[in-house]
N, C-alpha and C positions, 0 to 999 in steps of 0.2 A: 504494500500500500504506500502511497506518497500523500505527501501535503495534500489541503484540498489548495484554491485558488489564493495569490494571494498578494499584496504588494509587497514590494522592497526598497528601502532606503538606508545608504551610508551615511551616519553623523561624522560631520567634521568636528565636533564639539559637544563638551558636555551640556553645552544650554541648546543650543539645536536638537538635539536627542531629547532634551524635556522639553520643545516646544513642542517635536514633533509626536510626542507621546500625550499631548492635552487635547489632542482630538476628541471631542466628545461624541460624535458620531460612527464614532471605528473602536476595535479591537487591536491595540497593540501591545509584541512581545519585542524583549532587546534580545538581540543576539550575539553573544560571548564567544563563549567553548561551546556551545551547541550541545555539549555530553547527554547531556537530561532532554534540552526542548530537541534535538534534532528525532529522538526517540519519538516525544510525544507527538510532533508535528506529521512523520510517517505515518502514526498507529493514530492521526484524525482526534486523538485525545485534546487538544487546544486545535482552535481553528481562529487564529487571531487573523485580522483586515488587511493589517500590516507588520513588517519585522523592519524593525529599526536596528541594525548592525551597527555597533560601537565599538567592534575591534581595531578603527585606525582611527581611535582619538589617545591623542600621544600621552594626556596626562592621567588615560586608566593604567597604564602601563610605568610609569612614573616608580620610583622608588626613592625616599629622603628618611636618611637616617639622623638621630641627633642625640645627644645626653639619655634624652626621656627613653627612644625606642625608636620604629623604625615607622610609618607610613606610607606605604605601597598602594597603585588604581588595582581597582576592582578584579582588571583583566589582566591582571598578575596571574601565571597557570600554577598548577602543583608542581610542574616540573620546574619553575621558576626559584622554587623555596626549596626543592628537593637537590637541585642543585648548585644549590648557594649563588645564585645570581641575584637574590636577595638575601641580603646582610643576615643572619642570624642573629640576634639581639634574647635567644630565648636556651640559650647553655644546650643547643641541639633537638629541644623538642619539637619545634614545626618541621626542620626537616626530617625526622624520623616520621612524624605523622604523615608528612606528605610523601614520602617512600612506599607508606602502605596503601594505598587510597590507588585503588581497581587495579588499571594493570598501565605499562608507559603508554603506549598509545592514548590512554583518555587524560594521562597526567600532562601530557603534551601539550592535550591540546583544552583543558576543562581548567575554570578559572576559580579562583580563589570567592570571589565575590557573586558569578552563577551558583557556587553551589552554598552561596549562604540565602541567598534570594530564593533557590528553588527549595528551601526549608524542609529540606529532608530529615528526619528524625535519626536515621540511620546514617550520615553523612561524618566526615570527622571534624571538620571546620565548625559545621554547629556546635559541638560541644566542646573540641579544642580550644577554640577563640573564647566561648564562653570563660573556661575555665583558667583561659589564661589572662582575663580583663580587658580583652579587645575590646575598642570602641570601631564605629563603624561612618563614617560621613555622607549622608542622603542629599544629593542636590535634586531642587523643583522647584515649580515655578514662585515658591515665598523666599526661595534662595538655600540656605544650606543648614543644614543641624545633625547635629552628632548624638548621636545612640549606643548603649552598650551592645555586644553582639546579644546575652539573651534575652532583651528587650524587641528584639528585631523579630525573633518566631514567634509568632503568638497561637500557631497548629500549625499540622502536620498537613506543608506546603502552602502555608498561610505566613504573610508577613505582615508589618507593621506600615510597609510603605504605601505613600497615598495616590491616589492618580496623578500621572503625572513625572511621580518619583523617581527617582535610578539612584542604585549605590553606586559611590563614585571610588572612597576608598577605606580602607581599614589599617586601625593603629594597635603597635603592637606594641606594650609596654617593654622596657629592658629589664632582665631578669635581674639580678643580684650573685655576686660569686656564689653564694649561700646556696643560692635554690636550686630545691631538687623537684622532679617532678616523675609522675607516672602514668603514662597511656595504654589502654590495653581492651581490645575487644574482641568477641567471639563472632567470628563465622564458620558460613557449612566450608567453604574452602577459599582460598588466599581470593583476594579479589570482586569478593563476595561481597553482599550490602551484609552489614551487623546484624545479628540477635540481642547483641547486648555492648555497651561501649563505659567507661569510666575514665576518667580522667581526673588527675587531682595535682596541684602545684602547690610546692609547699617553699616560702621564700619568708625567713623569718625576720630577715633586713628593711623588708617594705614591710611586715604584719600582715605577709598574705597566708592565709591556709585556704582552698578556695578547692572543690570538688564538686564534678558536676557528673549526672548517670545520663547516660543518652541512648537512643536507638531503643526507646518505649513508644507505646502508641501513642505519644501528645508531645509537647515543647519538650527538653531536656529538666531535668529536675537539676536546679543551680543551687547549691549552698555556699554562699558568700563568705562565711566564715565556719567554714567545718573544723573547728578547732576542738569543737564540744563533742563530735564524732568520735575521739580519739583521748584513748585511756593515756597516764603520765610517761608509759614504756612506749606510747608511739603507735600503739596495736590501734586496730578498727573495732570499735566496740556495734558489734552485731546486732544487739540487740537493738540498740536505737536506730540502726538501720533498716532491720524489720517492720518498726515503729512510724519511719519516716516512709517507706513504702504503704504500708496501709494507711497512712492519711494521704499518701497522693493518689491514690484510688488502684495502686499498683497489686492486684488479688491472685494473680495468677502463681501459683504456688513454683512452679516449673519454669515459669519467666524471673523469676524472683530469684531462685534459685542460681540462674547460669548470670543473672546482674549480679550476685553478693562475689561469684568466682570473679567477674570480670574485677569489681571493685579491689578485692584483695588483691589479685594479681595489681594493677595499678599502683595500690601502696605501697606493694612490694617492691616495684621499680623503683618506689618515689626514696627509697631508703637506702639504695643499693650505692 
């Protein structure tokens, strides 16, 4: 199956791209890495009016590092972070994440900011960034405002942005000598989307302890200060993770199950 009918247009620019997206009489989608929409667009899953393509506006591609961390456009790919063509500012954890994420071909070509836009629950960006304090910058037509990354999902392929909107780029806080951190998720086999994801940074320099569970049926479950997670030797205290799962409506005894492995694995990294 292909596309159904459809226009096409290249932005020169990040404000022509949200001009050309406040069409109020059309459907339109931006076109990145295409990893995700080129899928939906074959299998007629979205049937947007128009695709507004913003792979040759120079400043989603951008990269400026400084003191703080580093901010990168949008249409920065995995293989970008995965092969240090963006600065690491994070003691190796983005690009180990983005080494894992499908397979090279989609790293290639699938962008850092598509797959925060296309709010996949199983993705690693969502919950990575989350967990690592990313903020994220939305340009449109009121002009520009800055978002935490888990403020940005708000369901599963559901975002926060308004019509109009595009993510332009994401910032990446710099780690601290100190910090350590640990990512770790289950799949059926390498390449796979997740059953279960966890992620935890632990940087005692800035006062961060910050753990997020992802790759459940809803936004990622963010704890901003997981400090209270964690007995005086450092362990994960189970219990109140059981706890924290049933008030997030998380019942599935078997889904729970291979999150608590993922989570342990995770801490376990973060200690090593």
């Amino acid at each position: 199956m292909k596309p159904a009918p459809l226009a096409y247009e290249r932005a020169s620019d990040v404000q022509s791209a949200v001009k050309l997206a406040q069409q109020d009489d059309v459907v339109v989608k931006f076109l990145a890495g295409s990893q995700s929409l080129g899928p939906m667009l074959n299998l007629r899953l979205v049937q947007p009016d128009l695709l507004v393509d913003i792979t040759h506006i120079p400043e989603l591609t951008q990269v400026d590092e400084n003191d703080e961390g580093i901010t990168f456009g949008a249409c920065v790919t995995h293989a970008d972070i995965e092969d240090l063509r963006v600065p690491d500012v994070t003691r190796g954890a983005l690009p180990a994440v983005a080494r894992g994420i499908a397979y090279r071909a989609v790293r290639n070509r699938g962008t850092v900011g598509g797959s925060l836009v296309h709010a996949d629950p199983a993705a690693d960006w969502v919950s990575t960034l989350a967990a690592v304090g990313a903020t994220v910058t939305i340009a449109g037509p009121s002009g520009t405002r800055r978002v935490p990354v888990e403020d940005l999902m708000v369901s599963v392929f559901e975002t926060s942005l308004e019509p109009g909107e595009i993510l332009a780029s994401v910032h990446i806080p710099r780690f601290s000598a100190d910090a350590r951190w640990g990512h770790y998720k289950i799949t059926r086999k390498t390449g796979e989307f997740a059953h279960a994801m966890a992620v935890l940074l632990k940087d005692p320099a800035r006062n961060v302890c910050r753990l997020v569970i992802g790759a459940i049926e809803a936004k990622p479950i963010v704890i901003a200060d997981a400090s209270a997670y964690f007995d005086s030797a450092g362990h994960l205290n189970t219990d109140k993770i059981e706890t924290l799962f049933a008030e997030s409506g998380l019942k599935d005894p078997i889904a729970n199950k291979i999150h608590m492995t993922a989570l342990t694995r995770a801490v376990q990294r973060a200690q090593l």
